[in-house]
BABA-240125 format. One record per atom (N, C-alpha, C): residue in one letter; atom name; x negated, y negated, z. Coordinates in steps of 0.001 Angstrom, whole numbers. Layout:
NODE|A|CA|X|Y|Z
...
END
This chain:
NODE|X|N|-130435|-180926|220924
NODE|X|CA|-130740|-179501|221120
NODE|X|C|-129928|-178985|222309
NODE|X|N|-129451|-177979|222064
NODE|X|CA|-128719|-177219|222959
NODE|X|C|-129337|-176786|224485
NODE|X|N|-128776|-176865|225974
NODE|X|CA|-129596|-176398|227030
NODE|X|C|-128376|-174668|227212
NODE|X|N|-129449|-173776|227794
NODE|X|CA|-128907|-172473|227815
NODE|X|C|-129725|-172348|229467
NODE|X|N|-128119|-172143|229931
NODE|X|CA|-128809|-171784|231689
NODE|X|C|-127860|-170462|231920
NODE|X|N|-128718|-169193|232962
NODE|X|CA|-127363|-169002|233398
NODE|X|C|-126800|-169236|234842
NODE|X|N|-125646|-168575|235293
NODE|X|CA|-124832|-169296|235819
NODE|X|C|-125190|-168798|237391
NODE|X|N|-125439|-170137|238104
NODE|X|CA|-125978|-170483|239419
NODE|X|C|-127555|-171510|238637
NODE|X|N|-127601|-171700|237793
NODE|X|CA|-128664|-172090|237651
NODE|X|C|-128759|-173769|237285
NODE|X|N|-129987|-174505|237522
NODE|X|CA|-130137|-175689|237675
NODE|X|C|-130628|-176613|236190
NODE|X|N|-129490|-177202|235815
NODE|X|CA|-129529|-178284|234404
NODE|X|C|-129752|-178947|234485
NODE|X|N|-131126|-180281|233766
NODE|X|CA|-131777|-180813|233704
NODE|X|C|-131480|-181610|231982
NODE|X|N|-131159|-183100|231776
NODE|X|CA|-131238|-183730|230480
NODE|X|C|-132263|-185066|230987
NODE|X|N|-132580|-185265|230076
NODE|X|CA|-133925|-186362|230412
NODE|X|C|-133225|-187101|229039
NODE|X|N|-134007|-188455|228843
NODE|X|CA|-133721|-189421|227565
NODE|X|C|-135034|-190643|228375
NODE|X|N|-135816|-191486|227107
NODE|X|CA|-136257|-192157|227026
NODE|X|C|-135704|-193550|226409
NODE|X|N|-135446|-195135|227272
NODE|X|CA|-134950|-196077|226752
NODE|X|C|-135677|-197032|226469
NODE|X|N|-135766|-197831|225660
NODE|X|CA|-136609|-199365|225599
NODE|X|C|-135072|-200573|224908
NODE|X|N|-135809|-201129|225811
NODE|X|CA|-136447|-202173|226378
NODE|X|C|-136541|-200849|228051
NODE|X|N|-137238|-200419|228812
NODE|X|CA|-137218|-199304|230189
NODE|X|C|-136305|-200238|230899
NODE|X|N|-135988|-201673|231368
NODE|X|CA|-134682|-201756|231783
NODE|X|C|-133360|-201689|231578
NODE|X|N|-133243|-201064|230269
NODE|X|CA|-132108|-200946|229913
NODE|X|C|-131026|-200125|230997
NODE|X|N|-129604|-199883|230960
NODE|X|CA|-128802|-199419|231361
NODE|X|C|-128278|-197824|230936
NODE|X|N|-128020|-196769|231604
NODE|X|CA|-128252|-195622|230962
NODE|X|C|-127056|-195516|231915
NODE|X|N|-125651|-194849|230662
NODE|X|CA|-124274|-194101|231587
NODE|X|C|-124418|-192939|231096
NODE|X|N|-124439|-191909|232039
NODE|X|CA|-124465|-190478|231641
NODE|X|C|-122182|-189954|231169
NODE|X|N|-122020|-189819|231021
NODE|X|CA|-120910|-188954|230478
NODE|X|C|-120494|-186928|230679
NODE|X|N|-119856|-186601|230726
NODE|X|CA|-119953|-185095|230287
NODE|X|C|-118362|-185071|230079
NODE|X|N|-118195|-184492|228737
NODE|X|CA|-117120|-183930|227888
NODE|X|C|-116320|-185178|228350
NODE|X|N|-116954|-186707|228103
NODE|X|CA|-116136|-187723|227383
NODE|X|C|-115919|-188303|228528
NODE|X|N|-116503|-187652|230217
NODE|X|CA|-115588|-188730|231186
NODE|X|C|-116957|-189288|231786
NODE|X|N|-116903|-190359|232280
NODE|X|CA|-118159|-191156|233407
NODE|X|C|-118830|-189724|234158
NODE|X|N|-120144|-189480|234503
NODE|X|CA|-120350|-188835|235189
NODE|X|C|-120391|-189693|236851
NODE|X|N|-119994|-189315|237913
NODE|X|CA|-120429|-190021|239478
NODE|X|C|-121288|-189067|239823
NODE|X|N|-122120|-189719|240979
NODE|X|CA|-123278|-189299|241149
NODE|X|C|-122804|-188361|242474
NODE|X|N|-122927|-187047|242600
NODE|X|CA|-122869|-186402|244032
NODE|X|C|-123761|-184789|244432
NODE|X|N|-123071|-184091|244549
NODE|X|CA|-124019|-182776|245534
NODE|X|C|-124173|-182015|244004
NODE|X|N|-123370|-182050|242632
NODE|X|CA|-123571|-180991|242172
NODE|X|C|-124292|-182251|240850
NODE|X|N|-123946|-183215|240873
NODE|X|CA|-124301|-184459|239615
NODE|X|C|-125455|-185435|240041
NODE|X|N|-126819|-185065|239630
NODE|X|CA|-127983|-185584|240406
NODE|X|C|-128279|-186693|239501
NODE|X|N|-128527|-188292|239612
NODE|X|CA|-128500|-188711|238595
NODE|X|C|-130331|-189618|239142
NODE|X|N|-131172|-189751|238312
NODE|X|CA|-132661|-190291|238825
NODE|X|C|-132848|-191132|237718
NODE|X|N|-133922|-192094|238209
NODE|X|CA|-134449|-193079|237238
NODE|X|C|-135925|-193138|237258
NODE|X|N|-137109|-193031|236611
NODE|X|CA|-138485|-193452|236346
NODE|X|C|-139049|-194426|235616
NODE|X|N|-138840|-195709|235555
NODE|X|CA|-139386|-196442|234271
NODE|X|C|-138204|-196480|233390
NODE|X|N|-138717|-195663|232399
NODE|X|CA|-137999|-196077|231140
NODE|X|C|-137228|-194758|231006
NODE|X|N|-137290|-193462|231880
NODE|X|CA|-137346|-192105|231978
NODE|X|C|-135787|-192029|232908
NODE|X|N|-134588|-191394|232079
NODE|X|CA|-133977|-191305|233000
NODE|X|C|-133443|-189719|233102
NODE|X|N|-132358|-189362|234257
NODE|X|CA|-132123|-188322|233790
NODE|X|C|-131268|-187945|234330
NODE|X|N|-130592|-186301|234155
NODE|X|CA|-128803|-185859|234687
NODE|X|C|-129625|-184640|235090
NODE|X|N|-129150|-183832|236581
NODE|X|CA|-128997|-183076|236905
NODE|X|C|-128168|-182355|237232
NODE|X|N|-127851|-181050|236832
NODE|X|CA|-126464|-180616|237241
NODE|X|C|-126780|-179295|237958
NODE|X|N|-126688|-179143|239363
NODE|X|CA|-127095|-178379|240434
NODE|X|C|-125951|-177317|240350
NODE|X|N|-126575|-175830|240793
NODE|X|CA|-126257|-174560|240430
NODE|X|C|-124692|-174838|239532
NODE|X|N|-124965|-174569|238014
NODE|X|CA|-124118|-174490|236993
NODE|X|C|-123386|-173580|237444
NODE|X|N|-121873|-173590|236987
NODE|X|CA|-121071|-172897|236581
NODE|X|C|-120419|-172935|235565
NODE|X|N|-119728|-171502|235099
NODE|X|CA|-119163|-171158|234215
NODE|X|C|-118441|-172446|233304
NODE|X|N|-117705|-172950|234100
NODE|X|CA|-116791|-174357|233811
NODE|X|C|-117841|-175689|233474
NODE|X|N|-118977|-175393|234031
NODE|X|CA|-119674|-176404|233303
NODE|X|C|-120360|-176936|231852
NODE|X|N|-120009|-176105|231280
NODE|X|CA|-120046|-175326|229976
NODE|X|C|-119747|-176644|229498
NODE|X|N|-120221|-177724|228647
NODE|X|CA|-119548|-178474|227561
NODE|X|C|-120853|-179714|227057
NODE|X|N|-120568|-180712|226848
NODE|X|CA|-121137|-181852|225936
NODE|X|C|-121656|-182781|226756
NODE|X|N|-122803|-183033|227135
NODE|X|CA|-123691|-183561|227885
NODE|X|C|-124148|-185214|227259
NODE|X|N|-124013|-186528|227734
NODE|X|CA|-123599|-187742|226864
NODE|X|C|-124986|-188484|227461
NODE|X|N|-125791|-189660|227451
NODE|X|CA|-126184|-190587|227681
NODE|X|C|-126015|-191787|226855
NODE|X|N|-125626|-192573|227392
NODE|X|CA|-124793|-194417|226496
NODE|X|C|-126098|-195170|227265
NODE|X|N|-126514|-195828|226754
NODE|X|CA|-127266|-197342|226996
NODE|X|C|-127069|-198394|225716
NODE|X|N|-126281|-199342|226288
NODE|X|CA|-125545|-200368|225245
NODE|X|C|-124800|-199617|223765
NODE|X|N|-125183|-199850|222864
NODE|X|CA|-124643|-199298|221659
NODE|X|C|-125086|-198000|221121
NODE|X|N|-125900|-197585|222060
NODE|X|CA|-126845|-196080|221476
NODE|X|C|-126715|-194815|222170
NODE|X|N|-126349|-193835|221683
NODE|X|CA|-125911|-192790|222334
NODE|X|C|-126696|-191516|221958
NODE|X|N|-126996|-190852|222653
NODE|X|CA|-127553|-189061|222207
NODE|X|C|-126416|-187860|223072
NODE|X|N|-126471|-187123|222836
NODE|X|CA|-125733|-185980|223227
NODE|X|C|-126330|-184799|223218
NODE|X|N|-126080|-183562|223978
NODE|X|CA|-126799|-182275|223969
NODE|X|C|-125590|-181532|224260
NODE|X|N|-125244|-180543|224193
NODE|X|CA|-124207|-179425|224675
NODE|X|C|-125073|-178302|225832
NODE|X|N|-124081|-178470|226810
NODE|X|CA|-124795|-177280|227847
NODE|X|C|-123666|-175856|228132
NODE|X|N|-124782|-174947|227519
NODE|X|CA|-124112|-173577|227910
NODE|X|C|-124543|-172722|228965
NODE|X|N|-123669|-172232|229397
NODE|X|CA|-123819|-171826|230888
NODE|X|C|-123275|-169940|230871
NODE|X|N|-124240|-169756|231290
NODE|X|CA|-124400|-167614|230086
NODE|X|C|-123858|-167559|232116
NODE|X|N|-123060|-166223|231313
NODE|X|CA|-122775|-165392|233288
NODE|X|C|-124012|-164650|233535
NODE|X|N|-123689|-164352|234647
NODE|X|CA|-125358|-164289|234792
NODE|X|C|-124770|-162222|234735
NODE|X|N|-125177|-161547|234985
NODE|X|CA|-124742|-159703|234776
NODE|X|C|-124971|-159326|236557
NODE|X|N|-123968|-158468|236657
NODE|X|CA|-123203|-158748|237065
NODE|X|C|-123194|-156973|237941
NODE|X|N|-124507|-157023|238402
NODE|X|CA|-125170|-155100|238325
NODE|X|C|-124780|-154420|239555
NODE|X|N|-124338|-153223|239713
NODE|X|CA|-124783|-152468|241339
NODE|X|C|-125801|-152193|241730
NODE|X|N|-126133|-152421|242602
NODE|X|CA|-127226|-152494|243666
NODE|X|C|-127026|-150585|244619
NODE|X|N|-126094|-150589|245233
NODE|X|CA|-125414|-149463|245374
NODE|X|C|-124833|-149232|245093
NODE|X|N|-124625|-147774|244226
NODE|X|CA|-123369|-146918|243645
NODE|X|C|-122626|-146400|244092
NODE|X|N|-121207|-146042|243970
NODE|X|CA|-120148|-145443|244644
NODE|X|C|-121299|-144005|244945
NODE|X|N|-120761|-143281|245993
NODE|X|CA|-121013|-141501|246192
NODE|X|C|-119742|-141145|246541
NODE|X|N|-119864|-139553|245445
NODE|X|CA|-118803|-138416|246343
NODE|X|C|-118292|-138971|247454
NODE|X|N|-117127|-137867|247957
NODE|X|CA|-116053|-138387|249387
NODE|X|C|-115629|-137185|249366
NODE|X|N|-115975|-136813|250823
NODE|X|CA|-115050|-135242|250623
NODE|X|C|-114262|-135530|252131
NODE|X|N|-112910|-135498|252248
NODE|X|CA|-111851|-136014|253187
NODE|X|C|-110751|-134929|253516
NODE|X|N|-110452|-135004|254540
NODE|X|CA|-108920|-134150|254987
NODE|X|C|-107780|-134785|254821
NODE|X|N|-106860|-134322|254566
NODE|X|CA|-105785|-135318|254046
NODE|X|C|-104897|-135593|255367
NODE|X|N|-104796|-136908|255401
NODE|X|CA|-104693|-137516|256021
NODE|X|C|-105532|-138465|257121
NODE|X|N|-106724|-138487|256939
NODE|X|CA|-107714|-139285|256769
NODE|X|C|-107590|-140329|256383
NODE|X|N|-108545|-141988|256965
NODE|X|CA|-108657|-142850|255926
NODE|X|C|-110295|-142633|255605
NODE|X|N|-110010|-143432|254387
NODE|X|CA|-111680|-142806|253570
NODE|X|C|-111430|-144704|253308
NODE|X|N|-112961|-144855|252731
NODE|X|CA|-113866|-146160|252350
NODE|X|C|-114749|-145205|251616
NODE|X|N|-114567|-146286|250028
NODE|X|CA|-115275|-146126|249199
NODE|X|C|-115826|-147313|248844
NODE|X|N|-117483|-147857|248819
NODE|X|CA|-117968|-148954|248887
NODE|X|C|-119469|-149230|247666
NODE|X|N|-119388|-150467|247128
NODE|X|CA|-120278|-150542|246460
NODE|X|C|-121510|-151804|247042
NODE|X|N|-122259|-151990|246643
NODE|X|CA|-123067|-153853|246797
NODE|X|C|-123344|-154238|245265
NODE|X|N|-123614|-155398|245181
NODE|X|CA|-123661|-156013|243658
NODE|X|C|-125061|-156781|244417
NODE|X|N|-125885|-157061|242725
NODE|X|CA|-126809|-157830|243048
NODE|X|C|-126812|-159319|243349
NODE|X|N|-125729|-159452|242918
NODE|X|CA|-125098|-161228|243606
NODE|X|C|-123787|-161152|244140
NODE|X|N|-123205|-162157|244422
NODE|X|CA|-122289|-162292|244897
NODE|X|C|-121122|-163139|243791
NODE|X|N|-120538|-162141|243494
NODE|X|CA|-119718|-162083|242461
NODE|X|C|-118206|-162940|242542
NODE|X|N|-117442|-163852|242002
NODE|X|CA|-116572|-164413|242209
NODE|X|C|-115165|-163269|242629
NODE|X|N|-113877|-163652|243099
NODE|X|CA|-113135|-163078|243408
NODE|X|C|-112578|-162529|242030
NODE|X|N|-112378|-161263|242167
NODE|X|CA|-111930|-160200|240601
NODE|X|C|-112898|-160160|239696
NODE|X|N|-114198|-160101|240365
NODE|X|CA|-115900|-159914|239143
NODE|X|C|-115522|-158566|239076
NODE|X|N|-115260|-157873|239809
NODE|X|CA|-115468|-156455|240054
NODE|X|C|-113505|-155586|240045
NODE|X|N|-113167|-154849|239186
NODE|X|CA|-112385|-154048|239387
NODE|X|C|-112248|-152596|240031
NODE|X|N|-111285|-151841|240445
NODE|X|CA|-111203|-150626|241012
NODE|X|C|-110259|-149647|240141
NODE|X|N|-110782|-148634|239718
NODE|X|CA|-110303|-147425|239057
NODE|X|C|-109853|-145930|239422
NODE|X|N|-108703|-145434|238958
NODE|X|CA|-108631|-144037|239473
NODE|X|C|-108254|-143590|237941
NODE|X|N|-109370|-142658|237724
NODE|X|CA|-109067|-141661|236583
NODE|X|C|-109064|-142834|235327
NODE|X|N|-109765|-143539|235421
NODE|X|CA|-110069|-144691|234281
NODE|X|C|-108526|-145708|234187
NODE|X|N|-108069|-145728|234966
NODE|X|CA|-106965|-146555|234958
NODE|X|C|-107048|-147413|236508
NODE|X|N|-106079|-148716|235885
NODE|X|CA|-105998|-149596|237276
NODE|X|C|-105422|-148943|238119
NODE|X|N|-105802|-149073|239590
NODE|X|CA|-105669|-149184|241108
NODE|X|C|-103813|-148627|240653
NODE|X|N|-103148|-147842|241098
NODE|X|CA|-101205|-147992|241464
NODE|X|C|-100997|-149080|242053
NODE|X|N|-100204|-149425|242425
NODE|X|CA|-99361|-149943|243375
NODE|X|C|-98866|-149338|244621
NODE|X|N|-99658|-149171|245863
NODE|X|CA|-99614|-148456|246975
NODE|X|C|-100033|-149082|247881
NODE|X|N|-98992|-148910|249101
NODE|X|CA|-99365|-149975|250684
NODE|X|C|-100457|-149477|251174
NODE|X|N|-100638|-147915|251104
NODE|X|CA|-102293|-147277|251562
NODE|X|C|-103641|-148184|251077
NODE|X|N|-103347|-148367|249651
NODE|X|CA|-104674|-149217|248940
NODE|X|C|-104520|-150792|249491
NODE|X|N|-106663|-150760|249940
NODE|X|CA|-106858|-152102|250368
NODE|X|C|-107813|-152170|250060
NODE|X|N|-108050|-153676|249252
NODE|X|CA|-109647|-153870|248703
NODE|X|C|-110188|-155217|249745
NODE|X|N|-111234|-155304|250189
NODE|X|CA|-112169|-155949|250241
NODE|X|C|-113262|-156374|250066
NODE|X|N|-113439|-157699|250269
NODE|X|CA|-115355|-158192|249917
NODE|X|C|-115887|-158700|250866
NODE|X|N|-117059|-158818|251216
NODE|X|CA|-117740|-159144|251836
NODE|X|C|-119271|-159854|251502
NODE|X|N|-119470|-160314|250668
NODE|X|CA|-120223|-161029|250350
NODE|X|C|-120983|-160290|249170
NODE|X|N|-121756|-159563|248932
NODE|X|CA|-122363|-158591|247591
NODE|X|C|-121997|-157297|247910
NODE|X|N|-121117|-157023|249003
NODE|X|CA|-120196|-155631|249359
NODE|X|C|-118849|-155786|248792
NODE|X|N|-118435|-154642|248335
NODE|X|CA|-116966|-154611|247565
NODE|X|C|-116550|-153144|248253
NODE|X|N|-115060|-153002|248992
NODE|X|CA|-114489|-151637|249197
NODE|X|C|-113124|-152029|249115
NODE|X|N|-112854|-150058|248676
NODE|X|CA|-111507|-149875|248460
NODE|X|C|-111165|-149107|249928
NODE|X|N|-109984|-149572|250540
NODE|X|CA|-109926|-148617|251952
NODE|X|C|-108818|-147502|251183
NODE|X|N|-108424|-146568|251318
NODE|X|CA|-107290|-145458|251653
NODE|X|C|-106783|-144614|252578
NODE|X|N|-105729|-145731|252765
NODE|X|CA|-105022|-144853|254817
NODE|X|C|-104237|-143837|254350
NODE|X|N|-104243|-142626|255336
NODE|X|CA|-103455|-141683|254942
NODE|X|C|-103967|-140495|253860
NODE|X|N|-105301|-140732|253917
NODE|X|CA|-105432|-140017|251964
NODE|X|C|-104270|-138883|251910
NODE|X|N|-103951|-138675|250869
NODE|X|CA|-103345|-137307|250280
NODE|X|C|-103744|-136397|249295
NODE|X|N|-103259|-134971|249054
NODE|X|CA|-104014|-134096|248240
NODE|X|C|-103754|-135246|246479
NODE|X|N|-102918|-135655|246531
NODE|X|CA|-102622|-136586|245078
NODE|X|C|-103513|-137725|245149
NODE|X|N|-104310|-138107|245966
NODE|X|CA|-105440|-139345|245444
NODE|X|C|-106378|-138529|245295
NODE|X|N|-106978|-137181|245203
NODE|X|CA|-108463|-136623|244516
NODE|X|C|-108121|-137253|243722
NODE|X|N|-109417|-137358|242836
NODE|X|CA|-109760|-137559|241877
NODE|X|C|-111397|-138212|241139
NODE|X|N|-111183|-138722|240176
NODE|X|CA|-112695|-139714|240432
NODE|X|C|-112118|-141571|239876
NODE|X|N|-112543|-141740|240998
NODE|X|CA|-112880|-143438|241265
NODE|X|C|-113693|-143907|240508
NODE|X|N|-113832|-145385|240337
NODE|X|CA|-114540|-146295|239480
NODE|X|C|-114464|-147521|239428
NODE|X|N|-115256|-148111|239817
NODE|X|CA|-115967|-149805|240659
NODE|X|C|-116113|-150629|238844
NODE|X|N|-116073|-151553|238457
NODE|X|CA|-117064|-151714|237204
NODE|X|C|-116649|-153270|237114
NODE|X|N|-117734|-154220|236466
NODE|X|CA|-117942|-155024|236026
NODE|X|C|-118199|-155854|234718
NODE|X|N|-118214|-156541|234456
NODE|X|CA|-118332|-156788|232871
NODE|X|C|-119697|-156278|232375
NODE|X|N|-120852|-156192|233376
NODE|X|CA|-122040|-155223|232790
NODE|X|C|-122086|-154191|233126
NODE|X|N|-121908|-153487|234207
NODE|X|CA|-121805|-152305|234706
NODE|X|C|-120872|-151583|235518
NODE|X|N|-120639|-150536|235604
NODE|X|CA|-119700|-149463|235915
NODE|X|C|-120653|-148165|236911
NODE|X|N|-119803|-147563|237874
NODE|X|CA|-120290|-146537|238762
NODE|X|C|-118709|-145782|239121
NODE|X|N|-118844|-144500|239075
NODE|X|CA|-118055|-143416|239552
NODE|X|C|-118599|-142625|240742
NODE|X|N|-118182|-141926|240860
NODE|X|CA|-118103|-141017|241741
NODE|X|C|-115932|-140364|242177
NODE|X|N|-116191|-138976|242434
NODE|X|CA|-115218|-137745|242872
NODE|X|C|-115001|-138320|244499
NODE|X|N|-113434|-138347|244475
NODE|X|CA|-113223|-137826|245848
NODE|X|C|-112322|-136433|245842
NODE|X|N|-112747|-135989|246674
NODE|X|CA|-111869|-134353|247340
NODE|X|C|-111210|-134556|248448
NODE|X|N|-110256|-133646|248392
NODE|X|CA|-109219|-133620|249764
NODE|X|C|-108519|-132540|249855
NODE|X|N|-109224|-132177|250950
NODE|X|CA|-108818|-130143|251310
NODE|X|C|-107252|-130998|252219
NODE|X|N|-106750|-129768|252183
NODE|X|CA|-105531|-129406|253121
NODE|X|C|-105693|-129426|254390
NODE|X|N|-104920|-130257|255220
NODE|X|CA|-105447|-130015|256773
NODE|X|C|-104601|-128602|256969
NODE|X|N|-105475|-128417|258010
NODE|X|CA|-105435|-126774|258348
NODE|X|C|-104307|-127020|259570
NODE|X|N|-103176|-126167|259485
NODE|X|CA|-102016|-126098|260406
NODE|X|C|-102223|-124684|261110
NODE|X|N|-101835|-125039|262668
NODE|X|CA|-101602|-123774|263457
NODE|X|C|-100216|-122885|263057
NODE|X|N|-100461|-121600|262821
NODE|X|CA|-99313|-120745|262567
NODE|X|C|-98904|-119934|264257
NODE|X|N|-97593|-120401|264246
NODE|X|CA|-96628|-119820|265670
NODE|X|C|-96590|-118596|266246
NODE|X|N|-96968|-117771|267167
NODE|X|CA|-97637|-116245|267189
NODE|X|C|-96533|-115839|267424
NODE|X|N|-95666|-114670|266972
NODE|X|CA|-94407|-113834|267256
NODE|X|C|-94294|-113580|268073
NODE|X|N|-92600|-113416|268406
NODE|X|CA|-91961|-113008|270006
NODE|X|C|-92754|-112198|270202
NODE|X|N|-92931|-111760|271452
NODE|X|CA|-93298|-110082|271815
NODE|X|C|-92042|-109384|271818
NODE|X|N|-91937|-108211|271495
NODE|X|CA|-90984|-107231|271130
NODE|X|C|-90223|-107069|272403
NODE|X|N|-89086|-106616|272795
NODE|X|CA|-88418|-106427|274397
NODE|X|C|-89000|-105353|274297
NODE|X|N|-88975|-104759|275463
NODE|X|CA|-89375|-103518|276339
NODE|X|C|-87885|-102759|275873
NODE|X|N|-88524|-101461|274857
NODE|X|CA|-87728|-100060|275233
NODE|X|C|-87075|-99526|276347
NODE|X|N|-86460|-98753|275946
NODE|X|CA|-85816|-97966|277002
NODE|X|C|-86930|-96806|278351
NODE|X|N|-87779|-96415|277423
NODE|X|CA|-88778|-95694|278018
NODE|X|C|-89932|-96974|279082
NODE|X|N|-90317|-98144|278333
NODE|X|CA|-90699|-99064|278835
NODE|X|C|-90338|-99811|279937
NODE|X|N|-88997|-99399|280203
NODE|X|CA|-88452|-100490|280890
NODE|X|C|-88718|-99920|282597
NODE|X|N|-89870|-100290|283655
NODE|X|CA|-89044|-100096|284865
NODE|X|C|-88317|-98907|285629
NODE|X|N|-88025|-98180|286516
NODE|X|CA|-87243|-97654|286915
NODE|X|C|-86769|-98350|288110
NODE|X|N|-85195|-98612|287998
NODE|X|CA|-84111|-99380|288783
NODE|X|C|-84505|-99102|290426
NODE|X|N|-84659|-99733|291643
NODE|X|CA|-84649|-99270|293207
NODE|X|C|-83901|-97640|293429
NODE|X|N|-82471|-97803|292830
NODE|X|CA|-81534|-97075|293037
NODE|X|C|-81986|-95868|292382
NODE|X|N|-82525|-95692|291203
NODE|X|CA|-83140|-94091|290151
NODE|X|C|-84205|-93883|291440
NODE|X|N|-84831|-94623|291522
NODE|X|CA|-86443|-94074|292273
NODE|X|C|-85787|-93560|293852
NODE|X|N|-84982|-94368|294379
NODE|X|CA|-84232|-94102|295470
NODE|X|C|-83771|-92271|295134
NODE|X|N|-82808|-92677|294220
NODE|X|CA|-81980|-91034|294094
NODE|X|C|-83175|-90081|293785
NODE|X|N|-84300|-90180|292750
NODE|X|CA|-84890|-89004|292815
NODE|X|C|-85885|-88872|293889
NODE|X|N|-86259|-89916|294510
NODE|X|CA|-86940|-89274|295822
NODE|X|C|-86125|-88481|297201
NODE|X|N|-84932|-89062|296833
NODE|X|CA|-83680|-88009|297877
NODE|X|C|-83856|-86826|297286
NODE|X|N|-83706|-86396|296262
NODE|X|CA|-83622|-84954|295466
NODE|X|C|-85023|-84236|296107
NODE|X|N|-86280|-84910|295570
NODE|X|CA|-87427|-84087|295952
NODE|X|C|-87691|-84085|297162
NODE|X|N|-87463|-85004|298397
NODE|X|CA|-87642|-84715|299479
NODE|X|C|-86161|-83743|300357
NODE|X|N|-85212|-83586|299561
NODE|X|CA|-84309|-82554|299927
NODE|X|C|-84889|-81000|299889
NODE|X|N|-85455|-81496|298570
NODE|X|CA|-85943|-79535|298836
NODE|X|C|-87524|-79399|299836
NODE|X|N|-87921|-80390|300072
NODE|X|CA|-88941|-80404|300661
NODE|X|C|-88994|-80252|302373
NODE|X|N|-87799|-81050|302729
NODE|X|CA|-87665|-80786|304248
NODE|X|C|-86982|-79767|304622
NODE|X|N|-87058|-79540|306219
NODE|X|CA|-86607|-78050|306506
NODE|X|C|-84862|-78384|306930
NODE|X|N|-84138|-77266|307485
NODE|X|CA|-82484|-77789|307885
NODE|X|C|-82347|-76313|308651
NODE|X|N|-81302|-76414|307978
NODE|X|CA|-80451|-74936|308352
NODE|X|C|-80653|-73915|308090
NODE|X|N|-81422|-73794|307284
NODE|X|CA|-81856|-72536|306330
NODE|X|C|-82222|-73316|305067
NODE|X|N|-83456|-72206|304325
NODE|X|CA|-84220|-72157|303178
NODE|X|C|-83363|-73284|302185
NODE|X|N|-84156|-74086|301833
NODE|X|CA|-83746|-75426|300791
NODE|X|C|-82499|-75829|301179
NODE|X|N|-81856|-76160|302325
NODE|X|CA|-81421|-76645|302734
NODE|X|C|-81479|-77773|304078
NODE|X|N|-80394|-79011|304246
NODE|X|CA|-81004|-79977|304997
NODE|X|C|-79593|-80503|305908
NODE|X|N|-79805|-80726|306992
NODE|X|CA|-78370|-81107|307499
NODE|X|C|-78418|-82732|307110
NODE|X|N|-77505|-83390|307536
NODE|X|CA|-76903|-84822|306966
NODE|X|C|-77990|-85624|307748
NODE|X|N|-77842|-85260|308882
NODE|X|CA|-79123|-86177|309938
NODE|X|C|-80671|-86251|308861
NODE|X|N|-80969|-84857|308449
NODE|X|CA|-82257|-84415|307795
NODE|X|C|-82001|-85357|306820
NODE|X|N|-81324|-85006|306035
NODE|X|CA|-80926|-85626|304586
NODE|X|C|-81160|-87196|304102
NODE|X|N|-80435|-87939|305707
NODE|X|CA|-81153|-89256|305735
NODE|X|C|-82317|-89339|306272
NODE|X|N|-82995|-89058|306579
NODE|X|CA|-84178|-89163|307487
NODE|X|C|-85290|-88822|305977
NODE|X|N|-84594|-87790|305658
NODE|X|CA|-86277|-87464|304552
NODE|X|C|-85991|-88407|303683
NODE|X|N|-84841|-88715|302672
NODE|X|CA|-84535|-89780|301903
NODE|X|C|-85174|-91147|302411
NODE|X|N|-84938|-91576|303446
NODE|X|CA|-85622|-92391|303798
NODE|X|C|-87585|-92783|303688
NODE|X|N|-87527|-91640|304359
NODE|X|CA|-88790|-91036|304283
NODE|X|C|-89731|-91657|303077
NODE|X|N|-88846|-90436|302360
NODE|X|CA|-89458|-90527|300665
NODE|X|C|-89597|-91886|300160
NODE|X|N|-89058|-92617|300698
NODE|X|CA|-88923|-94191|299961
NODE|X|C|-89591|-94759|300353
NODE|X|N|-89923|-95212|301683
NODE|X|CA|-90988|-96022|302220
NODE|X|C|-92363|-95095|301911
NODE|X|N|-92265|-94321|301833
NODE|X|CA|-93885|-93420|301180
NODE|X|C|-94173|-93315|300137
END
């Protein structure tokens, strides 16, 4: 009769001999079994038996016991065990140029490549940005640099189950350069020492007294010019 375990799990064949001292060689898929951490081998009386400690996949085959000329056999199948998320990918909303982590957990701890990574239902590109890691029932995809061309929606999945989730990626926001200021007009600009100089000579000419009515002698002339300027 067939044994059905699944995989991490503990296999057990028993057989009964007479004369109970007889000699009992266990076998599997045709070679001697030796006795060690994963091949448990016990004796009771006439009661013997094979243990095969947390099965794997590869252990899968034809299970033997020989004592002198008499033989029995059983076949052991070894089922994967499924293979589920525990946590599901979520949304990602990122600035581009950002790195983002997108991360799942599994309910066991899954061999290396239990679990694949998807963009838009297709395999992972080929890109130095993309980095996967594990960590024991944790699985992530890193992305350095994101860009507006990796949105999309992602996808974790396993031979039993699958999880998605959207990432987004706005535009980083750039400062725009504030315009020259315009030069100063002609009207804007200042009046020169020398303009402010000459028209305060003019108005303090007609202003001081001289020789007669709006007039100023040369002495006057510098003196009020002067005048006018420091005032």
């Amino acid at each position: 009769m067939p044994l059905t375990v699944h995989e991490g799990d503990d296999a057990t064949f028993q057989c009964e001999v007479s004369p109970p001292d007889a000699e009992v060689t266990w076998l599997r898929n045709g070679a001697v079994v030796t006795p060690g951490p994963q091949m448990e081998i016990a004796r009771s009386g006439s009661s013997h038996s094979l243990t095969v400690r947390g099965c794997r996949l590869e252990d899968s085959g034809t299970v033997t016991a020989r004592a002198g000329s008499t033989v029995t056999s059983a076949r052991l199948h070894v089922r994967e065990t499924e293979l589920l998320f525990l946590r599901r990918l979520q949304d990602v909303r990122a600035e581009e140029g950002q790195d983002v982590c997108l991360e799942v957990e599994t309910g066991r701890v899954g061999a290396a490549g239990a679990v694949r990574w998807l963009r838009g239902g297709e395999p992972l590109p080929l890109d130095s940005r993309l980095a996967l890691a594990q960590d024991g029932h944790v699985h992530r995809l890193f992305i350095h640099g994101v860009a507006l061309a990796d949105q999309g929606t992602y996808g974790c999945e396993s031979h039993h189950d699958r999880t998605l989730a959207r990432l987004s990626v706005r535009r980083r926001a750039r400062a725009h350069p504030q315009p020259p200021a315009p030069a100063p007009g002609p009207r804007d600009a200042p009046p020169s020492p020398a303009a402010a100089l000459q028209f305060l000579g003019r108005r303090d000419l007609q202003l001081c007294g001289g020789d007669g009515p709006g007039r100023a002698g040369s002495s006057d002339r510098a003196r009020c010019v002067q005048g006018g300027a420091v005032a």
